[in-house]
N, C-alpha and C positions, 0 to 999 in steps of 0.2 A: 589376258596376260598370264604367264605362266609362274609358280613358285619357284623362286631361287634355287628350295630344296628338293622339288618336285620335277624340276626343267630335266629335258631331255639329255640334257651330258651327264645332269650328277646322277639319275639313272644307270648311264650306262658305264657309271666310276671314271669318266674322266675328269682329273681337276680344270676350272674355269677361274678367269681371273675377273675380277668386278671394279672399274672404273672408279673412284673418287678422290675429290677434290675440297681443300679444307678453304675454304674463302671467309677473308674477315674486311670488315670495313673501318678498323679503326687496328693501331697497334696493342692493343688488349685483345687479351684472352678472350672476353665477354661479348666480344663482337666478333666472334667467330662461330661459321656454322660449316658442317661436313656434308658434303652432297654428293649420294651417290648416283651410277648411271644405271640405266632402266635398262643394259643389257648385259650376257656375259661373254669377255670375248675369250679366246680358247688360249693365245698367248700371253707372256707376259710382259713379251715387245710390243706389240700389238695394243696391247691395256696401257699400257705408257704413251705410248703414241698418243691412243684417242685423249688419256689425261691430261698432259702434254698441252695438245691441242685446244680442250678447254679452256683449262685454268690463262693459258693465251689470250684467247677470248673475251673471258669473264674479266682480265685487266684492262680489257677497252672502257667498262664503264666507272664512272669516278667515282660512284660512291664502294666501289673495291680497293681497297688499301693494299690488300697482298693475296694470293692464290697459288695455292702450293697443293702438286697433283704427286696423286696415290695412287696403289693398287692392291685390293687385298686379293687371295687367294679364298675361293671356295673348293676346296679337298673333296675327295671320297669321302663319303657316308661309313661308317665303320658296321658292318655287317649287313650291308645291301647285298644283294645281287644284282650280277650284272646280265642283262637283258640280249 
């Protein structure tokens, strides 16, 4: 598996977007946890979608109270070169 920071796009300075999704099981704070996805995808329609699609998912099982999907941005490296 590859480093986030090391992976072949942030290499070559393009930004990638990384899937996640906040699931909790109860309405507190304290039963909530942030899980992100094991790839990066290149848009930021695209990273919605897949999240989207998740957190959908993740409410088929009952002990999910709520799932609310995310997307952060992984940017350029600030003095990389690019490849």
């Amino acid at each position: 598996m590859k480093s986030l920071l090391y992976g072949k796009h942030i290499l070559k300075g393009t930004p990638m977007w990384m899937p996640i999704i906040l699931l909790c099981s109860a309405p507190y704070s304290e039963s909530c946890i942030v899980v992100t996805g094991e790839e990066l995808l290149s848009t930021q329609q695209e990273c919605f979608k897949v999240s989207t699609e998740k957190a959908r998912e993740a409410l088929r099982f009952p002990n999910v109270y709520q799932a609310r999907p995310f997307c952060q941005i992984i940017p350029k490296i600030k003095g990389e070169v690019d490849i």
